[in-house]
Steps between C-alpha positions, in 0.01 A plus 500: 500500500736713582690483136186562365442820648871600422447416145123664470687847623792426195420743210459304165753374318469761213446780750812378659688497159365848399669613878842357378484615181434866568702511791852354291377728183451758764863466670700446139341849393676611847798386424548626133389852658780465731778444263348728247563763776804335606694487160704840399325808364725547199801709453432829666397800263718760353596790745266811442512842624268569690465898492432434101240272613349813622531709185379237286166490686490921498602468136234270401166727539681806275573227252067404491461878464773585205304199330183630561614864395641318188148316432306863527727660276389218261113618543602825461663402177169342423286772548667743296429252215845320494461133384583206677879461397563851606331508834695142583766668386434809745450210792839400431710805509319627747551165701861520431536881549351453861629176608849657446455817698371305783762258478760778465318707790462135741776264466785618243645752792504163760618249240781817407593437863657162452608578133565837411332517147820646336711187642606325207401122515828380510563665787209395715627271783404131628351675817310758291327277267413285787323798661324569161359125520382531850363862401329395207393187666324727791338727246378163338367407840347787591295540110383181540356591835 
């Protein structure tokens, strides 16, 4: 009798299966999170500067407004009868007219900073293109931010 009673509380043998089963899926999944946290990230990213970091993410609102200044000088081109061609045309210089002031106004000077513009290339040293990269790299950061 009292086997009986020990087996009558025993879930069924498929319930009992379905516990196994779910519990050793359940623990494998726990281990493959654990040493896909525990394996190495990667080689570490490029150094970046920081401070352009900064002026990339001031720079990047004047850029949206030289390119929407660009795109009204196109309807203006439009609505004093211009065609198409020559109002995508306007779009364009324009674009390129005020993309270069800002970029001359924003981040020329700072970039200057690390490499004078009137520094011939072949004079430009190991350390100073490797502040360029981390500059540029930090401007890159902070437009995509």
């Amino acid at each position: 009798m009292a086997i009986s009673a020990i087996l009558a509380a025993l879930p069924s043998r498929r319930t009992l299966a379905t516990v196994v089963f779910s519990g050793l899926v359940g623990g494998a999944v726990a281990l493959g999170v654990v040493q896909w946290h525990a394996r190495p990230a990667g080689p570490p990213a490029p150094p970046h500067d920081p401070k352009f970091e900064k002026i990339g993410r001031e720079y990047l609102p004047g850029l949206g407004k030289a390119y929407a200044a660009a795109w009204e000088e196109g309807a203006t081109s439009l609505d004093a009868g211009q065609p198409l061609p020559a109002a995508l045309a306007a779009v364009s210089k324009a674009w390129e007219a005020n993309r270069i002031a800002l970029f001359d106004k924003s981040v020329a000077s700072e970039f200057s900073r690390i490499v004078p513009e009137s520094q011939k290339d072949a004079d430009v040293t190991p350390a100073q293109r490797a502040a360029l990269a981390a500059a540029w790299r930090g401007l890159a950061l902070g437009l995509d931010r």
